[in-house]
C-alpha positions as a printed NumPy array, in Angstrom:
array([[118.079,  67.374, 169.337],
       [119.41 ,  70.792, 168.61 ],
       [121.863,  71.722, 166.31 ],
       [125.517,  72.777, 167.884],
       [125.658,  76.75 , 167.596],
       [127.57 ,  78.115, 164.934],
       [131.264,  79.619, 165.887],
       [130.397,  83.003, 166.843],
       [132.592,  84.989, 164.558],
       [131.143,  82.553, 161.584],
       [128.46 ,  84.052, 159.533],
       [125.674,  81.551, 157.021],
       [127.81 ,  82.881, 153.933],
       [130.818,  81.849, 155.306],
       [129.583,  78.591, 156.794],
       [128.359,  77.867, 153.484],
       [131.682,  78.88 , 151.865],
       [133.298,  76.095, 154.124],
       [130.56 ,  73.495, 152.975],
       [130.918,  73.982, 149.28 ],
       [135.037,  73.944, 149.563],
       [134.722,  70.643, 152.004],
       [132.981,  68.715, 149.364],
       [134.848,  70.342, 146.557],
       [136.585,  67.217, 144.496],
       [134.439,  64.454, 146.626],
       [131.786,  61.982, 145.866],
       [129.035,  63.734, 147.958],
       [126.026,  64.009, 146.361],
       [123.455,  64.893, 149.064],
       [124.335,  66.618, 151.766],
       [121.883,  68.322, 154.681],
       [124.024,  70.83 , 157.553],
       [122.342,  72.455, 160.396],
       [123.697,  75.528, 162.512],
       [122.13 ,  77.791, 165.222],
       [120.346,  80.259, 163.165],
       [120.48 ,  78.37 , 159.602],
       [120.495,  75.543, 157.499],
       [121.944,  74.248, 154.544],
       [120.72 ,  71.215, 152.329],
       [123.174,  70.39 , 149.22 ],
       [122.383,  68.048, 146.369],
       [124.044,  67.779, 143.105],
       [123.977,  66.061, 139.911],
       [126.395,  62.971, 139.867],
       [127.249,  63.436, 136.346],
       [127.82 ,  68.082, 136.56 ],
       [131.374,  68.272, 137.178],
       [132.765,  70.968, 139.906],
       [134.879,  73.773, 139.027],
       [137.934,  72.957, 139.324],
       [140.306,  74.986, 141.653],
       [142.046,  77.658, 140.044],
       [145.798,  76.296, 139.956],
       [148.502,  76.663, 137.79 ],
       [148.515,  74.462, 134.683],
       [151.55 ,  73.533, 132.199],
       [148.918,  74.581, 129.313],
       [148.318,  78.098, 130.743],
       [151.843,  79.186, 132.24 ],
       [154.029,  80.66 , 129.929],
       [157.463,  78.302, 129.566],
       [159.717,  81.272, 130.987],
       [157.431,  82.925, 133.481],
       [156.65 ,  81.487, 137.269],
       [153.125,  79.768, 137.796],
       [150.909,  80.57 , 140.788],
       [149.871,  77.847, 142.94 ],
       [146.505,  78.704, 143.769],
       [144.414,  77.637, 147.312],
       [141.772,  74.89 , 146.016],
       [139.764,  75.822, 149.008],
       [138.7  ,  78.422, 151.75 ],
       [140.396,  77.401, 155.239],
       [143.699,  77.957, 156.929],
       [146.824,  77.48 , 155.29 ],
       [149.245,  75.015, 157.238],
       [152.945,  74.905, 156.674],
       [154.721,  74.026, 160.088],
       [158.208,  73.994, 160.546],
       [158.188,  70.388, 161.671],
       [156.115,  69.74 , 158.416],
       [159.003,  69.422, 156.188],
       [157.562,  71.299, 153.877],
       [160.029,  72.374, 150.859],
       [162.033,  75.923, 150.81 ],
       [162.017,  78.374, 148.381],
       [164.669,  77.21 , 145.579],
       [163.489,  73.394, 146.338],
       [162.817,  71.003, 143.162],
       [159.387,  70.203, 143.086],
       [156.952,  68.399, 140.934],
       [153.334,  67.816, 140.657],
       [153.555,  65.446, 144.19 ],
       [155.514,  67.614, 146.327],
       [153.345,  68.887, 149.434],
       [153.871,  71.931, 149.827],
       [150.807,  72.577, 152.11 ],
       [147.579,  71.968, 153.143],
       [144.905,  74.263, 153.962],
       [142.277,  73.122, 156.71 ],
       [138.395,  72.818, 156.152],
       [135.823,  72.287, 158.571],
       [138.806,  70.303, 160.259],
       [140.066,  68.321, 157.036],
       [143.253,  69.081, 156.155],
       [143.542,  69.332, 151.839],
       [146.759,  69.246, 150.027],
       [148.149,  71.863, 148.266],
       [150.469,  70.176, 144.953],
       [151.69 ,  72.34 , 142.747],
       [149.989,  71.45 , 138.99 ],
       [154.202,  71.191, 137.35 ],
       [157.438,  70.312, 138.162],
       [159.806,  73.036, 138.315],
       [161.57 ,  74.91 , 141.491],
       [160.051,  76.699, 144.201],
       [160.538,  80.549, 143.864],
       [158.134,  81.922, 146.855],
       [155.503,  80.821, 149.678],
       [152.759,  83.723, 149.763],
       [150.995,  83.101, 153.326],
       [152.674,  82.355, 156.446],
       [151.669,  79.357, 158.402],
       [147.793,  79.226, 160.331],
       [147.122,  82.18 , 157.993],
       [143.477,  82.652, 156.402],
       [143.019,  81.903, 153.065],
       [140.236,  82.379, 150.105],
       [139.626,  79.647, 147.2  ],
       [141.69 ,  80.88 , 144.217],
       [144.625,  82.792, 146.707],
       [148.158,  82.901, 145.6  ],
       [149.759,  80.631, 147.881],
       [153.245,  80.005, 145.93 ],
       [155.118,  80.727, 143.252],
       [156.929,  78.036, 141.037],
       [159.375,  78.393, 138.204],
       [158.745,  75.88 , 136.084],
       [161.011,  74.252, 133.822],
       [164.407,  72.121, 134.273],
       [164.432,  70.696, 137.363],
       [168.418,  70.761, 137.763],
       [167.692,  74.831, 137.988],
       [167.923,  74.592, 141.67 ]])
């Protein structure tokens, strides 16, 4: 059986890019993917931890200043109207959705890592992103600021 082709405007780095965010934060261990024109096989140690995405932390964000929440993976960011998705100058905390960005089809959440009150969304909805992006801004602190 052959392999489905590739999307034509993907390229091996970025199909690989896609791989490595998809099983970013999972349990996959072993993994083998096959495209028109390449292949990928992925196996990793059980006990190596992942990088973690870069997101804001409490421990690393001033008190006073606003902490950037930062895209865990590569995909496209989603934040539809009808998503009810919170407004700049919302209260939010470290469960509030405010996003998801799409992988190979999986749709991740994007939290923000403190509480505090929504300043800014960076990307518009269905828009590109890169692991690490600024996707939001949050003020952290009281959450009565609002």
């Amino acid at each position: 059986m052959n392999p489905p082709p590739a999307p034509e405007d993907a390229s091996g780095p970025d199909i690989v890019a896609d791989v490595l965010a998809t099983v970013r934060g999972t349990s996959v261990t072993d993994l083998d993917v096959e495209w028109e024109g390449g292949s990928l096989h992925l196996r990793r140690d059980v006990d190596a931890s992942w990088p973690q995405a870069a997101e804001a932390t409490p421990a690393a964000t001033p008190a006073e200043g606003p902490a950037i929440v930062r895209s865990p993976y590569v995909g496209i960011f989603h934040r539809e109207a009808e998503g009810g998705y919170p407004q700049p100058g919302a209260v939010v905390d470290e469960q509030t959705l405010l996003g998801e960005v799409e992988t190979m089809g999986i749709r991740n959440a994007v939290r923000p890592a403190l509480a505090g009150v929504l300043v800014e969304v960076l990307v518009s909805d269905r828009t590109p992103v890169e692991f690490g992006q600024a996707l939001a801004v949050v003020r952290p602190g009281p959450q009565n600021d609002a």
